[in-house]
MISEPA-961630 format. One record per atom (N, C-alpha, C): atom name; chain; residue number from 1; z, x, y. Coordinates in pm, whole numbers, plus 50000, padded with zeros to 5 digits. Layout:
REM MISEPA-961630
<site><site>CA</site><unit>A</unit><pos>NUM</pos><pz>Z</pz><px>X</px><py>Y</py></site>
...
This chain:
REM MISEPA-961630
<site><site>N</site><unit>A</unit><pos>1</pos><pz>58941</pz><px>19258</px><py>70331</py></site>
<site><site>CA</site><unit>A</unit><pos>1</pos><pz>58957</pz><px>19401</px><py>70335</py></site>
<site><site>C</site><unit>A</unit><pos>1</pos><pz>58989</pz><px>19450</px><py>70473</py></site>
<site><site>N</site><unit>A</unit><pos>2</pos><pz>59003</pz><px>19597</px><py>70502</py></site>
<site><site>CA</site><unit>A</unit><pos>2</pos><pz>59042</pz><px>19632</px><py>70619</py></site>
<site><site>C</site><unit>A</unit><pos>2</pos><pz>58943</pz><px>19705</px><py>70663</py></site>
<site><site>N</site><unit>A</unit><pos>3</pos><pz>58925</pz><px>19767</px><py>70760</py></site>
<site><site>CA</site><unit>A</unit><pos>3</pos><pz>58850</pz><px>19826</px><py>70848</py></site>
<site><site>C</site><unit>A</unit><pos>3</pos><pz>58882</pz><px>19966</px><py>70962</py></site>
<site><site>N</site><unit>A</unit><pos>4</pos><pz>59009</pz><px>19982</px><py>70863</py></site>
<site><site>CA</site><unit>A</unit><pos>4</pos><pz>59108</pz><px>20093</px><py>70947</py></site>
<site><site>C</site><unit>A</unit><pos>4</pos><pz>59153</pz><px>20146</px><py>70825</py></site>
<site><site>N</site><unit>A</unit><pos>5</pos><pz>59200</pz><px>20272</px><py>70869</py></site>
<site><site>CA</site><unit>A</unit><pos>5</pos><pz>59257</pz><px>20378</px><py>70735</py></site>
<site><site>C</site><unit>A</unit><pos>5</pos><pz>59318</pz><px>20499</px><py>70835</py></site>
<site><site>N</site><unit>A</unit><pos>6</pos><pz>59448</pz><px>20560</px><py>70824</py></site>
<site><site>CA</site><unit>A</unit><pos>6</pos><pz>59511</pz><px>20646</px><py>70822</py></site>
<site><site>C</site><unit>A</unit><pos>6</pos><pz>59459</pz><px>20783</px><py>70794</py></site>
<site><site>N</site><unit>A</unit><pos>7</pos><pz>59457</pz><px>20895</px><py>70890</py></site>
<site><site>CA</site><unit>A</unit><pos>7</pos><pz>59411</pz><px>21035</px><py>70815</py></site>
<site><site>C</site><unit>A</unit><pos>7</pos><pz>59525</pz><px>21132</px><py>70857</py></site>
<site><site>N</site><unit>A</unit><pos>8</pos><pz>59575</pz><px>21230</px><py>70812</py></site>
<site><site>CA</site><unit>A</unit><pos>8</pos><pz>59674</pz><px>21331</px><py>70824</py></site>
<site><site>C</site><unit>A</unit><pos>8</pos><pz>59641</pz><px>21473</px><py>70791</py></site>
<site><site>N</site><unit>A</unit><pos>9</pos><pz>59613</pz><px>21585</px><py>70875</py></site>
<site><site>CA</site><unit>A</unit><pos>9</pos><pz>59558</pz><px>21688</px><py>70832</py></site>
<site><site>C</site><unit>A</unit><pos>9</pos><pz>59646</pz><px>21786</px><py>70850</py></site>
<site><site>N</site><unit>A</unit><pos>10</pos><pz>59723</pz><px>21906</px><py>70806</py></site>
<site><site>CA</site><unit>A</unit><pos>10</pos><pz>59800</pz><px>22020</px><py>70846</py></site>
<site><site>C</site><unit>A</unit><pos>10</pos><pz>59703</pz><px>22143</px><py>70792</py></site>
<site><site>N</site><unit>A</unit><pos>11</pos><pz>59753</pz><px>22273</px><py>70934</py></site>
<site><site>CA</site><unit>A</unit><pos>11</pos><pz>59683</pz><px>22382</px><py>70906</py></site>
<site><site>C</site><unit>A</unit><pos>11</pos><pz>59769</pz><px>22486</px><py>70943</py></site>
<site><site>N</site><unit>A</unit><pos>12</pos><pz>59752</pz><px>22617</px><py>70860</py></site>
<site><site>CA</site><unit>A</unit><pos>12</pos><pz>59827</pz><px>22684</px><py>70928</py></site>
<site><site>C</site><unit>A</unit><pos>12</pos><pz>59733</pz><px>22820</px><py>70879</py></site>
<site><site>N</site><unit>A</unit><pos>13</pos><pz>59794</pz><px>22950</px><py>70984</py></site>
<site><site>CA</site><unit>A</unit><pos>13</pos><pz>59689</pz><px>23062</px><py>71006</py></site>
<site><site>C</site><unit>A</unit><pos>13</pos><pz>59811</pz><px>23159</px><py>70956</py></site>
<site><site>N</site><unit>A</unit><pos>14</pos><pz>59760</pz><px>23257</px><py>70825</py></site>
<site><site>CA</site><unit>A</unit><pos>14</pos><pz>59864</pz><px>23397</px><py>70822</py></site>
<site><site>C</site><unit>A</unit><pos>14</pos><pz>59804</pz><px>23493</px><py>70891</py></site>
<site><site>N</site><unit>A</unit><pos>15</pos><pz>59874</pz><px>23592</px><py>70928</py></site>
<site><site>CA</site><unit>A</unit><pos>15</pos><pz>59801</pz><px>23713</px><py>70943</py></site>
<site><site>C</site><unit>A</unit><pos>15</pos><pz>59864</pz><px>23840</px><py>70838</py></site>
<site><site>N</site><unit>A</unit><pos>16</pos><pz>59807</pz><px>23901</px><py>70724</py></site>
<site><site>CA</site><unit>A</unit><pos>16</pos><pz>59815</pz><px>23918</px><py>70603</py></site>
<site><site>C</site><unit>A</unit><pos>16</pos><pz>59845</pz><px>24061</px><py>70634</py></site>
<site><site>N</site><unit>A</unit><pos>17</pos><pz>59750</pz><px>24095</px><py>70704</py></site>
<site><site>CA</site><unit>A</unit><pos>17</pos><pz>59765</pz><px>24247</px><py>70702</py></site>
<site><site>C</site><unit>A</unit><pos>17</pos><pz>59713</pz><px>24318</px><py>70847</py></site>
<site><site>N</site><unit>A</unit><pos>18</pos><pz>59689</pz><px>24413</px><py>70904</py></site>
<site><site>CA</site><unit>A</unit><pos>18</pos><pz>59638</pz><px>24436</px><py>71059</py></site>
<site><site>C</site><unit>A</unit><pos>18</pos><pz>59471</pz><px>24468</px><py>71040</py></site>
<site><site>N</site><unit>A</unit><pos>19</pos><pz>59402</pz><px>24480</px><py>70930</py></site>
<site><site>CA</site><unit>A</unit><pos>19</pos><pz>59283</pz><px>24548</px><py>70921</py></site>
<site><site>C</site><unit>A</unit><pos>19</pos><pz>59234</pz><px>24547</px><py>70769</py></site>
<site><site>N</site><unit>A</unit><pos>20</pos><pz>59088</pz><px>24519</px><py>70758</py></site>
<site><site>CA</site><unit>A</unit><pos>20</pos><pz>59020</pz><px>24503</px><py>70608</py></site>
<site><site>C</site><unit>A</unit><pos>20</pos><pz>59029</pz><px>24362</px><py>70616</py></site>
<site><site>N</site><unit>A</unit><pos>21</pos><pz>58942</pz><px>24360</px><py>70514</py></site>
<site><site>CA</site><unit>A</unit><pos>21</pos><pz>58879</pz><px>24226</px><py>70408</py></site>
<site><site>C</site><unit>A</unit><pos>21</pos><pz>58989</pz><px>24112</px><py>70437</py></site>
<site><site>N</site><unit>A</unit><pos>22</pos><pz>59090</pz><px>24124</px><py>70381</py></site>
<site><site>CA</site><unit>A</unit><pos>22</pos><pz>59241</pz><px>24040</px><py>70323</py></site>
<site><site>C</site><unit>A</unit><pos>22</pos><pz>59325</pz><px>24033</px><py>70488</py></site>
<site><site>N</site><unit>A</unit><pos>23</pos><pz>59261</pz><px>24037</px><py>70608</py></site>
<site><site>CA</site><unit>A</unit><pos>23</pos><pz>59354</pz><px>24071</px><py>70699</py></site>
<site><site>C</site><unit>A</unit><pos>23</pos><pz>59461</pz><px>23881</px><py>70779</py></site>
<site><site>N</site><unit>A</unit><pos>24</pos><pz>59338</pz><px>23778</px><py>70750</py></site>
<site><site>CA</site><unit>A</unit><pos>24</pos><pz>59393</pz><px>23680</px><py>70777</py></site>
<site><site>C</site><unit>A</unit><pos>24</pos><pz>59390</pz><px>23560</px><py>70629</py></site>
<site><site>N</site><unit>A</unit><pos>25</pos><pz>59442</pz><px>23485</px><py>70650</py></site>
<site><site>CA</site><unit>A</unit><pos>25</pos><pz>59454</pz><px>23366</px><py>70560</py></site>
<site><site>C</site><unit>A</unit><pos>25</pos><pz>59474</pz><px>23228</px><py>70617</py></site>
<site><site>N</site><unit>A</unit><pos>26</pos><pz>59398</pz><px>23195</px><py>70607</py></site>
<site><site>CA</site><unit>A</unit><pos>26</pos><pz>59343</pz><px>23033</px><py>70681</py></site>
<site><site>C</site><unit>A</unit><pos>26</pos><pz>59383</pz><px>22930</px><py>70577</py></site>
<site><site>N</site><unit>A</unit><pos>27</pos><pz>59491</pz><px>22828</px><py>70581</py></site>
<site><site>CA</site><unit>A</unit><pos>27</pos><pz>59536</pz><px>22745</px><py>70455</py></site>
<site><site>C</site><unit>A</unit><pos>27</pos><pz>59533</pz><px>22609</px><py>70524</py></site>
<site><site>N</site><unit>A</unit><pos>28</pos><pz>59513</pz><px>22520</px><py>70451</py></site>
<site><site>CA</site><unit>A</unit><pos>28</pos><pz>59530</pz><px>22363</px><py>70528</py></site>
<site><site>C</site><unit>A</unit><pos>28</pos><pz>59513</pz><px>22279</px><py>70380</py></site>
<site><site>N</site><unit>A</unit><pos>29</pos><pz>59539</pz><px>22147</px><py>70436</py></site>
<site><site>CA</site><unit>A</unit><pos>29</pos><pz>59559</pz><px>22046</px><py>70391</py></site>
<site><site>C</site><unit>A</unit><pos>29</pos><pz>59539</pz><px>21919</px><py>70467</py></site>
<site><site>N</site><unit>A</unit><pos>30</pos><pz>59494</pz><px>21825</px><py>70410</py></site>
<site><site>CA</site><unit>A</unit><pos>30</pos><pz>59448</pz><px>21710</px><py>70450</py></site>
<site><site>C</site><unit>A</unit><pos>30</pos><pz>59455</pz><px>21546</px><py>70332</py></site>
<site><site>N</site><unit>A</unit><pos>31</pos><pz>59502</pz><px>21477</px><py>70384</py></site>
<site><site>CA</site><unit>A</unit><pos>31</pos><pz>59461</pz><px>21328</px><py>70323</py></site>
<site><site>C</site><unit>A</unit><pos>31</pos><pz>59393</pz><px>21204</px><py>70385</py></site>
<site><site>N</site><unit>A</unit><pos>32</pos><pz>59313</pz><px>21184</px><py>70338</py></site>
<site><site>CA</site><unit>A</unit><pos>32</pos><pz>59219</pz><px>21057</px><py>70367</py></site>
<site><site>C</site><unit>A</unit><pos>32</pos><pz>59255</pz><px>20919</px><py>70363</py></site>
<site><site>N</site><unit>A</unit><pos>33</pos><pz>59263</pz><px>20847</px><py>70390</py></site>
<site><site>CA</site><unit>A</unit><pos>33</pos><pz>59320</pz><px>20715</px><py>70367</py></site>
<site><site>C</site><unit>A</unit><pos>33</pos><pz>59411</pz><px>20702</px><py>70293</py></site>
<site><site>N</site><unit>A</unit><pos>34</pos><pz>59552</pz><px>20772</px><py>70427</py></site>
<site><site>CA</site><unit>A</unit><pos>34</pos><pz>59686</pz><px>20801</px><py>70300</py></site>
<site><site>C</site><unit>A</unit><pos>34</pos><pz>59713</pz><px>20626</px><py>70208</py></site>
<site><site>N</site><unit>A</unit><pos>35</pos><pz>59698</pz><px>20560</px><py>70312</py></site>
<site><site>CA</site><unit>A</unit><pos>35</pos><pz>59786</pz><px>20420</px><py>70249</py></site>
<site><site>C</site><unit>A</unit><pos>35</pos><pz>59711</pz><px>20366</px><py>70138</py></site>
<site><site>N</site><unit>A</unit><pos>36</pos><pz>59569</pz><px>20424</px><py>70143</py></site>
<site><site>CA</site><unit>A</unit><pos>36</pos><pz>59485</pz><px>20354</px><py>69970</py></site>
<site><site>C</site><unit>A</unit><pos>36</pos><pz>59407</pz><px>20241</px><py>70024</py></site>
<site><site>N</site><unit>A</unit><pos>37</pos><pz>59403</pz><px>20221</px><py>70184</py></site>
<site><site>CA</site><unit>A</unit><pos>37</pos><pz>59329</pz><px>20089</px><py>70210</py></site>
<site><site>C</site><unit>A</unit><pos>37</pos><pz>59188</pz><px>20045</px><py>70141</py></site>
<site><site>N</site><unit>A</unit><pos>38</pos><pz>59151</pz><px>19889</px><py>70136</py></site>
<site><site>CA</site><unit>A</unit><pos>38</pos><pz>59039</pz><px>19896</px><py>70094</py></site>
<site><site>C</site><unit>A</unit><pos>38</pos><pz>58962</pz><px>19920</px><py>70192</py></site>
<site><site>N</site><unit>A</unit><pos>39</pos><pz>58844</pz><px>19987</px><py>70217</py></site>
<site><site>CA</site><unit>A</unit><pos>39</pos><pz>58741</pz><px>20027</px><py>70340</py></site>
<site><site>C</site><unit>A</unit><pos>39</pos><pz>58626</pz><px>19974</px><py>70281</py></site>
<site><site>N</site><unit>A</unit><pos>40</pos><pz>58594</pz><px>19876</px><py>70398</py></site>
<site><site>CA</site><unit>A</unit><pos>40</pos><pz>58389</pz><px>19911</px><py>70372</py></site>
<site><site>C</site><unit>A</unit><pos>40</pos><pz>58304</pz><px>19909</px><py>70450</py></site>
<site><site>N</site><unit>A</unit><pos>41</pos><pz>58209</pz><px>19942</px><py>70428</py></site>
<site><site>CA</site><unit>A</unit><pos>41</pos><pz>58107</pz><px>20013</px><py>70557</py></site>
<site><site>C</site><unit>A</unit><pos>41</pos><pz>58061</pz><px>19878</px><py>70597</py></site>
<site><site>N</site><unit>A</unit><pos>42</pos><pz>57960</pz><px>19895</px><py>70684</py></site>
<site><site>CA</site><unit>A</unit><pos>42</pos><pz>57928</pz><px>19801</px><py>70746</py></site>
<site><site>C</site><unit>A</unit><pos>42</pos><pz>57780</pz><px>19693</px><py>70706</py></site>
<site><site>N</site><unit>A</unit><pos>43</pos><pz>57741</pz><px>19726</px><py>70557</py></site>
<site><site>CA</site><unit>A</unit><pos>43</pos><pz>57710</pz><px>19653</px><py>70526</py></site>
<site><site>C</site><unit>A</unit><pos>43</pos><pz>57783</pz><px>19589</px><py>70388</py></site>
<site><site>N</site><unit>A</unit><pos>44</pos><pz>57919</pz><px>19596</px><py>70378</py></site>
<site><site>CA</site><unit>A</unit><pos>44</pos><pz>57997</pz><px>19525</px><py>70331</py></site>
<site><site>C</site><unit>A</unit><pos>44</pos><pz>58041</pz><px>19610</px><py>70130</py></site>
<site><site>N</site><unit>A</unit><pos>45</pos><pz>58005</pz><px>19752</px><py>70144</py></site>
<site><site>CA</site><unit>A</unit><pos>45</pos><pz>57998</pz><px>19828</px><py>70039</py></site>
<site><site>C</site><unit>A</unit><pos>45</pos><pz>58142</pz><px>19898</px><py>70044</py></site>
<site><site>N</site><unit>A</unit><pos>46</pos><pz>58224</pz><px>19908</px><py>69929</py></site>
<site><site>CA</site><unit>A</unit><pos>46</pos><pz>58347</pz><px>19928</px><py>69921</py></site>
<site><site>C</site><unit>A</unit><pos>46</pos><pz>58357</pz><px>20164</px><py>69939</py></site>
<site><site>N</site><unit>A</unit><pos>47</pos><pz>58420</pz><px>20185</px><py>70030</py></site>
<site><site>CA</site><unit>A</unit><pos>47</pos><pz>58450</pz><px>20331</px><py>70108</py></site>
<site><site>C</site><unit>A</unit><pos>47</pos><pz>58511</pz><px>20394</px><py>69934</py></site>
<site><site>N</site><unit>A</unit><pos>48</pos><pz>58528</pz><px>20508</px><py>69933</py></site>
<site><site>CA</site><unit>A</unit><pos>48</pos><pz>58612</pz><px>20596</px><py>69814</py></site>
<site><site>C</site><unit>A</unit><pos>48</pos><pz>58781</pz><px>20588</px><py>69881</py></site>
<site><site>N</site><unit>A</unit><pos>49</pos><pz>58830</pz><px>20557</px><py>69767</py></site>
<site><site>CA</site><unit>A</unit><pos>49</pos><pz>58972</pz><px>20484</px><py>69840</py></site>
<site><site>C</site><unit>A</unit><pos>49</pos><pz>59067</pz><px>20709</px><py>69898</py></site>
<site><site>N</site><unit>A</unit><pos>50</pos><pz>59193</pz><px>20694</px><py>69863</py></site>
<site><site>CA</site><unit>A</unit><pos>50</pos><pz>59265</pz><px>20824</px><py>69901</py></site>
<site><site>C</site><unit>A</unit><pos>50</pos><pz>59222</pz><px>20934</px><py>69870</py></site>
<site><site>N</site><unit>A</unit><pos>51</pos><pz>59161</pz><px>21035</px><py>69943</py></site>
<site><site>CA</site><unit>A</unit><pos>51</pos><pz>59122</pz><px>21192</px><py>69928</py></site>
<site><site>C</site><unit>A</unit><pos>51</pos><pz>59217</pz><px>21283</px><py>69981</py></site>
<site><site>N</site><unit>A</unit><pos>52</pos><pz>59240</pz><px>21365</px><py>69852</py></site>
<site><site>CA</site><unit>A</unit><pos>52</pos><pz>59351</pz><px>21470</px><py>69910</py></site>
<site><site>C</site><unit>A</unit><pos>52</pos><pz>59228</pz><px>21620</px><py>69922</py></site>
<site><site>N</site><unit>A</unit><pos>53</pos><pz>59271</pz><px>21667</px><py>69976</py></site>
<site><site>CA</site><unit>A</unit><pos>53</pos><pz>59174</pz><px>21870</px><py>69987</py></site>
<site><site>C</site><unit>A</unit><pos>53</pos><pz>59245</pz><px>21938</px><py>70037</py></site>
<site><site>N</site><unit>A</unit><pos>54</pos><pz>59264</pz><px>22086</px><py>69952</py></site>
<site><site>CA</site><unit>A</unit><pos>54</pos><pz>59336</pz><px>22177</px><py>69999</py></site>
<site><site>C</site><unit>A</unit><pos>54</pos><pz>59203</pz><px>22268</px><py>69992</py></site>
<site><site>N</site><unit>A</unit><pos>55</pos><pz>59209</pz><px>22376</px><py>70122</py></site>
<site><site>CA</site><unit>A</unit><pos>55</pos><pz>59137</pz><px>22478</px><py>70149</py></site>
<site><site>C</site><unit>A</unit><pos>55</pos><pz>59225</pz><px>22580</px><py>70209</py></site>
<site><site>N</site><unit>A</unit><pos>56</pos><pz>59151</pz><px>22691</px><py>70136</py></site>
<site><site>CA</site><unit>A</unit><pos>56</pos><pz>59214</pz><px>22833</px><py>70175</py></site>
<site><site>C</site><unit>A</unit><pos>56</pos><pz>59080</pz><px>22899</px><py>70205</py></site>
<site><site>N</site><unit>A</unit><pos>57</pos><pz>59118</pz><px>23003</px><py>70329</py></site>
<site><site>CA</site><unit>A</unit><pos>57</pos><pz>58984</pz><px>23076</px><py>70389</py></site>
<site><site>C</site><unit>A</unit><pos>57</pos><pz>59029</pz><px>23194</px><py>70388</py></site>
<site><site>N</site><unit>A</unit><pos>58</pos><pz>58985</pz><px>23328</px><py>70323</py></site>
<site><site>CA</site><unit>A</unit><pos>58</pos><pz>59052</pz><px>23464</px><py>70359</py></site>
<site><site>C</site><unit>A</unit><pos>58</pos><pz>58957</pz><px>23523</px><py>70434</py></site>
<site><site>N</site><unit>A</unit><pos>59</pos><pz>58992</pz><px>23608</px><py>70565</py></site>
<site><site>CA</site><unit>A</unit><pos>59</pos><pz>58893</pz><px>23679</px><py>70662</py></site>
<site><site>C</site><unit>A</unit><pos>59</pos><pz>58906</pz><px>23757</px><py>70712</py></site>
């Protein structure tokens, strides 16, 4: 198995409106062990292979 894994995260910030609730928008994206490696910790237990997450923050 391997012992290395790839991560890739993008973010980006709107600004929605000048004032109130809805004024920014916080969006990103991220993947976890793009390539699917096998991972395992260090007492030899197999990692959760590729995680994708999208988050949006309004503020």
């Amino acid at each position: 198995g391997s012992s290395k894994s790839f991560d890739f995260k993008i973010r980006r910030v709107f600004d929605v409106s000048r004032a109130g609730i809805l004024s920014r928008l916080d969006a990103s994206a991220s993947v976890k062990n793009v390539t699917d490696s096998a991972i395992y910790d260090q007492c030899g237990l197999p990692q959760p292979g590729r995680l994708i997450q999208v988050q949006f923050r309004i503020r």
